[in-house]
C-alpha positions as CSV (number, residue, x, y, z in Angstrom):
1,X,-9.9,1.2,25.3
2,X,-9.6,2.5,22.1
3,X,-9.0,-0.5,19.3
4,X,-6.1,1.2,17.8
5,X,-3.9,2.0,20.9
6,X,-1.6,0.1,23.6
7,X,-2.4,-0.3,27.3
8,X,-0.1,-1.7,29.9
9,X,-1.4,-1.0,33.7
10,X,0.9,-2.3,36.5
11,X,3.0,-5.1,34.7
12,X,5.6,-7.1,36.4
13,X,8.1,-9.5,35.4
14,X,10.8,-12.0,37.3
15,X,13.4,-14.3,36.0
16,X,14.4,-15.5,39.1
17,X,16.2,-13.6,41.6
18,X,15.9,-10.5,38.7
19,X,12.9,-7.9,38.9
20,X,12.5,-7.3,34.9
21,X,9.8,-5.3,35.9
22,X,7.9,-3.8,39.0
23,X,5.0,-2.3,37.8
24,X,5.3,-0.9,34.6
25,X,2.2,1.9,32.9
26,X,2.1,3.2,29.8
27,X,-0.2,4.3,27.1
28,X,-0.1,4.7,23.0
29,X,-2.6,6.2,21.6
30,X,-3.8,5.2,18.1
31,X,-1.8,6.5,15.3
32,X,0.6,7.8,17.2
33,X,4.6,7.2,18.0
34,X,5.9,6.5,21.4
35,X,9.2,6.4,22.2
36,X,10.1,3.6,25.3
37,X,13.7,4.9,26.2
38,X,15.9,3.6,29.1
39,X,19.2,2.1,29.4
40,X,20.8,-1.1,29.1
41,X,18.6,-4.1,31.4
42,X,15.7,-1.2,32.1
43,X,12.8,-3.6,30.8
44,X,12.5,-2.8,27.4
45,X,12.6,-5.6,26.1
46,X,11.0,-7.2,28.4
47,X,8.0,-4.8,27.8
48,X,8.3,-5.8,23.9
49,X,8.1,-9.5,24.1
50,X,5.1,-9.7,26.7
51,X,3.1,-7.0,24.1
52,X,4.0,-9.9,21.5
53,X,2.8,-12.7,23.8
54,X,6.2,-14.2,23.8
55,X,6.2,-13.6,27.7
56,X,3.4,-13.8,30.5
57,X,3.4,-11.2,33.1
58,X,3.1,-12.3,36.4
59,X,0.8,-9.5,37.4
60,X,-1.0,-6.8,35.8
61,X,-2.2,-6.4,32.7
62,X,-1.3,-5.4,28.5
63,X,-3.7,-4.6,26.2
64,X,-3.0,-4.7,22.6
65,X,-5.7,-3.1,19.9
66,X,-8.5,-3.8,22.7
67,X,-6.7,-7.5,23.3
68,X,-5.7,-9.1,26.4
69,X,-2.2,-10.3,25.5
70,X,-2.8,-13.2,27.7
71,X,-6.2,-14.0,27.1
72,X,-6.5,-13.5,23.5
73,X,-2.7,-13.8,22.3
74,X,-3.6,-14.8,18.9
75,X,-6.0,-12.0,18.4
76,X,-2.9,-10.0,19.5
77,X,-0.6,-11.2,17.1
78,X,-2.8,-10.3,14.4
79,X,-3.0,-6.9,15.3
80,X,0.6,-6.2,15.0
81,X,3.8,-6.3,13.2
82,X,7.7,-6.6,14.9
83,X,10.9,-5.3,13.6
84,X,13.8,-6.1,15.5
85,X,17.0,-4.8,16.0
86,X,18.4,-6.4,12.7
87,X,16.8,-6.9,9.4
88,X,15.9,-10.7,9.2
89,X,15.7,-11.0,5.4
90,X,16.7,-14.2,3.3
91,X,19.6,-13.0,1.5
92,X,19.6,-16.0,-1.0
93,X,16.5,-14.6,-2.5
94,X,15.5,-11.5,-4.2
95,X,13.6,-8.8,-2.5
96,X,10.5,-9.4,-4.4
97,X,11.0,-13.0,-3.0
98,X,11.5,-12.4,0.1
99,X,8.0,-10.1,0.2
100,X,6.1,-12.7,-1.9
101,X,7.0,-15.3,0.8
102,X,6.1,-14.1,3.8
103,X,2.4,-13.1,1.7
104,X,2.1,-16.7,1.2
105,X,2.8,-17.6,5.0
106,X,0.4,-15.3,6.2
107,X,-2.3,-16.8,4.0
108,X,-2.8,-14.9,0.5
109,X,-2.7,-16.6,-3.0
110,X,-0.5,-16.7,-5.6
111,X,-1.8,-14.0,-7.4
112,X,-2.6,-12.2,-4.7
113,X,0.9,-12.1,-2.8
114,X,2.7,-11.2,-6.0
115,X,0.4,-8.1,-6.3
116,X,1.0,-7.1,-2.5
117,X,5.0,-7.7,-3.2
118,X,4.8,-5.7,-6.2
119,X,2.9,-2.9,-4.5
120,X,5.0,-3.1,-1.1
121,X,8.4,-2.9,-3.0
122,X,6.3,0.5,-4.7
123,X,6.0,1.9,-1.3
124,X,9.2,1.5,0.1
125,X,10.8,2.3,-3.2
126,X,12.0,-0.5,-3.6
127,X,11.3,-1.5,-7.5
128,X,14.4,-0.5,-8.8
129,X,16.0,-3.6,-7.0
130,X,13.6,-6.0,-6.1
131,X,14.9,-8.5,-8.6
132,X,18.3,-8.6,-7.0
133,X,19.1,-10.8,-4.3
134,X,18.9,-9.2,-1.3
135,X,22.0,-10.2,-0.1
136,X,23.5,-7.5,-2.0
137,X,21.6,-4.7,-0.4
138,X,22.9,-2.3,1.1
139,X,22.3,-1.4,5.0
140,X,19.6,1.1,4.9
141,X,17.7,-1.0,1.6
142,X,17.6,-4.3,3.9
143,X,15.9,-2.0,6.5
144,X,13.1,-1.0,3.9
145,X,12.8,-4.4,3.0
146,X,12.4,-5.7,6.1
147,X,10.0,-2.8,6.7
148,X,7.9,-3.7,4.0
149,X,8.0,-7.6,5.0
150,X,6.2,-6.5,8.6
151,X,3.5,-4.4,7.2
152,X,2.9,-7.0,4.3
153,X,-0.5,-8.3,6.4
154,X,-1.5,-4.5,7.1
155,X,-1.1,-5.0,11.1
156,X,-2.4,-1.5,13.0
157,X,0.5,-1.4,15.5
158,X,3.9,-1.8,14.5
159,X,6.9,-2.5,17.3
160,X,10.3,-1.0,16.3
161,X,13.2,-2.1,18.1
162,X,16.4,0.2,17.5
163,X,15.2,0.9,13.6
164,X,18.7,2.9,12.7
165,X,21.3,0.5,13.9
166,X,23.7,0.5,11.9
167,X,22.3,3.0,8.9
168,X,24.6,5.9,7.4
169,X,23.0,9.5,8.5
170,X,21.2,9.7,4.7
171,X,19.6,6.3,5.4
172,X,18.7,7.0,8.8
173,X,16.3,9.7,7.2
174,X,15.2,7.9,5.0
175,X,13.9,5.4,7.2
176,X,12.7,8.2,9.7
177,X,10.1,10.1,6.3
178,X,9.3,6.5,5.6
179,X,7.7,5.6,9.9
180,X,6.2,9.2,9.7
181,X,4.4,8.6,6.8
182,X,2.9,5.3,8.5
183,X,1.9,7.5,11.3
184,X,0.2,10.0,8.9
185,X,-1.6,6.7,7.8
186,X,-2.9,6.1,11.1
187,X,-0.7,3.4,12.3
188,X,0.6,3.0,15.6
189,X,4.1,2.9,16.7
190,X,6.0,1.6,19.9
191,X,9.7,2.4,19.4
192,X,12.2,1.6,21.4
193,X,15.8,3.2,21.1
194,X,19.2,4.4,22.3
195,X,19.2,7.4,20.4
196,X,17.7,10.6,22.1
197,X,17.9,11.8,18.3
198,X,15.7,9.3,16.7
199,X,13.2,9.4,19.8
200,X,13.1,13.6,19.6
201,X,12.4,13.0,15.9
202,X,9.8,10.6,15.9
203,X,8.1,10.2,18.8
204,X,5.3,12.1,20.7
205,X,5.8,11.3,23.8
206,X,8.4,9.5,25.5
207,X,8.4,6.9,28.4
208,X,11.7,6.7,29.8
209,X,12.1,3.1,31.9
210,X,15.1,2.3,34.7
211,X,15.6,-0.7,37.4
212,X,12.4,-1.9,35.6
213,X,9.9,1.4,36.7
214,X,9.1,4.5,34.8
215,X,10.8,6.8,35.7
216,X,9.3,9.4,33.8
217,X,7.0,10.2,30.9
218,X,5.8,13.0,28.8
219,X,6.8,14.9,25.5
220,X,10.4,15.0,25.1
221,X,10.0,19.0,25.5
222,X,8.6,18.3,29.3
223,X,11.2,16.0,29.8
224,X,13.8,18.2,28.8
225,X,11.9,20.7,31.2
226,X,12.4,18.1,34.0
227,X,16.3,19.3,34.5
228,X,15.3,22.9,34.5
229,X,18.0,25.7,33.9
230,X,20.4,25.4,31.4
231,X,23.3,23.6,30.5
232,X,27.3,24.3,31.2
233,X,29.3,22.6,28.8
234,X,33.0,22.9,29.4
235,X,35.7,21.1,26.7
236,X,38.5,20.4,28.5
237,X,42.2,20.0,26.9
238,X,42.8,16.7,27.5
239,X,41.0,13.6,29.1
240,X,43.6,13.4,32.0
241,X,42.4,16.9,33.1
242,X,38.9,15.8,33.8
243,X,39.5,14.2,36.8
244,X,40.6,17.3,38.4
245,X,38.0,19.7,36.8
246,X,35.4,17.3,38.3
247,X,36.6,17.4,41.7
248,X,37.3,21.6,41.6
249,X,33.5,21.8,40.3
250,X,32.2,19.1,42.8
251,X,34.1,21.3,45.4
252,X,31.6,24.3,44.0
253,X,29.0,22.3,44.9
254,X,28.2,21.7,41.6
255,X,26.9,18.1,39.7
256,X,29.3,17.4,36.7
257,X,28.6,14.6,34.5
258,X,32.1,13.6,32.4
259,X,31.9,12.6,29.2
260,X,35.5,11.6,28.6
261,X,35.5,10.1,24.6
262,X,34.8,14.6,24.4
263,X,36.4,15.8,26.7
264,X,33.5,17.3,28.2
265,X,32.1,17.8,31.9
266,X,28.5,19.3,31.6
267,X,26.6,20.5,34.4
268,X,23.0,21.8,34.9
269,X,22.7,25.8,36.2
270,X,20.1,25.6,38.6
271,X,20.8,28.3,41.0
272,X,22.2,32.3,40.4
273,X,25.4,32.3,40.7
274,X,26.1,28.5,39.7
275,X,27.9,30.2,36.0
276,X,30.1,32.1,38.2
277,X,30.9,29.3,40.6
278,X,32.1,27.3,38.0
279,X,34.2,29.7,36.0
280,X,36.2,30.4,39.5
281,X,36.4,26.6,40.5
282,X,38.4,26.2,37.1
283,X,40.1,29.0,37.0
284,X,41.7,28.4,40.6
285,X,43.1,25.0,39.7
286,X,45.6,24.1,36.9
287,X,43.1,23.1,34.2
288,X,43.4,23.7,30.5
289,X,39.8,24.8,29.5
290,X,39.0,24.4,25.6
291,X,35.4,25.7,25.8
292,X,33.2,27.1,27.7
293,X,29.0,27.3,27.0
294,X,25.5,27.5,28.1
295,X,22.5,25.5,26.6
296,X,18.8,24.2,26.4
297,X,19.2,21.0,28.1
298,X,18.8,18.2,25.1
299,X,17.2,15.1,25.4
300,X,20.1,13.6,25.6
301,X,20.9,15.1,28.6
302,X,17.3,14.7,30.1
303,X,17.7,11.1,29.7
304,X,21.1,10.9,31.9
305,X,19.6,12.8,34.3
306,X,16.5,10.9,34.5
307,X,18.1,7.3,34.5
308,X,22.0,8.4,35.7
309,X,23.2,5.7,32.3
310,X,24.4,3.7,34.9
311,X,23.3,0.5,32.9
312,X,25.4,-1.5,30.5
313,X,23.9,-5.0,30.6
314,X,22.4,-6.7,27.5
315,X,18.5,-5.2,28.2
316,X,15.6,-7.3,29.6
């Protein structure tokens, strides 16, 4: 294997009676972003914590940068760099602080981890307000920071977990030029996330992960393709009107999906005729139609497909 990439071949996982995994494959290639997609208890975190050797498969294997996570877990954890879900900076100290201390920790002198501060809080732009205690900073300035913390021991792979939680739209891209230009670097990413948005952006290819399987993987283009057709949207007047503009369509033979914090049933057109089907089935009962379009299936709409959204348990 490559030194740079990620290798997982056939990895499961139990905690008891629960199958976290049941034989899970994936690949990132050096320097390049993947996207690990799936809903709530899928397995991707599960995925994240054996590539940082804080879990053991029970079969299979992970390589990290040419590592066996179990074999050689320390080689591992010298290869990469984790950023969770929330930025894990010591507000009581400054930002410089905060970047000069975890140098120190990971081995560099005193003169040497107040250069690599100085030159990390250059990179993320950061200078401005490095003297000020980061417990001031603001949402999307803690994520730079803690950003800049990770890659202070220049690790080749770099795990994201949900990077934009929580960030304002102008942060979030931001923080979306600053992980392409680590990629441009050379650096390899493994981002996981519940935004189809921030995967389509960022990532090359997508792995999308359900009931602990893949369930699909490719570019999110091809899995867009997977759905075929277009998409029906219809914007309905009210939320109590979905229930009957489901069953009209369902009686069409026709597959809504309701999304009712819109209003909104949406439908893929796989079949001539499907368009017409639908604009009789509504018009025959009394529903108060809003809107009524066609479109190129989004990611978003790939994923529900794919993995039906069924899951809302904290992730595994």
């Amino acid at each position: 294997m490559n030194g740079g990439g990620i290798r997982v071949e056939a990895l499961t996982k139990r905690f008891g009676k629960v199958h976290a995994l049941r034989g899970v494959d994936l690949e990132v290639r050096p320097g390049t972003v993947l996207g690990l997609l799936g809903p709530n208890g899928a397995g991707k975190t599960t995925i994240v914590r054996i590539l940082s050797t804080l879990e053991r498969p029970d079969s299979g294997s992970a390589f990290v940068a040419g590592h066996d996570v179990v074999r050689h877990p320390h080689l591992v954890r010298k290869a990469i760099a984790v950023v969770g879900q929330y930025a894990t900076v010591d507000e009581s100290i400054s930002g410089r602080e905060n970047l000069y201390l975890v140098a120190r920790l990971l081995g560099l002198r005193p003169r040497q981890a107040r250069a690599r501060a100085d030159e990390m809080l250059e990179l993320f732009e950061l200078g401005a307000v490095g003297g000020r205690s980061a417990g001031g900073y603001s949402g999307g300035l803690r994520r730079r920071l803690d950003l800049a913390a990770s890659l202070i021991g220049r690790p080749g792979i770099l795990y994201l977990d949900e990077p934009s939680t929580g960030l304002d739209p102008h942060s979030r891209k931001e923080l979306w030029d600053l992980i392409r230009g680590m990629t441009h670097e050379g650096m390899t990413l493994l981002l996981t996330t519940q935004h189809m948005e921030e995967a389509e952006a960022l990532a090359g290819d997508v792995v999308v992960v359900d009931g602990g399987r893949v369930v699909a993987a490719g570019t999110p283009k091809e899995l867009r393709s997977r759905i075929g057709g277009q998409m029906l949207h219809v914007r309905l007047a009210a939320t109590t009107d979905l229930a009957a503009a489901r069953a009209a369509l369902r009686a069409a033979d026709l597959t809504p999906v309701a999304d009712a914090e819109e209003n909104v049933l949406r439908m893929t057109l796989t079949r001539d005729g499907d368009l017409t089907a639908a604009l009789k089935a509504l018009a025959g009962g009394d529903i108060v139609v809003t809107g009524f379009e066609t479109r190129t299936p989004s990611l978003d709409e790939a994923f529900l497909a794919l993995t039906g959204a069924h899951g809302d348990e904290e992730d595994l």
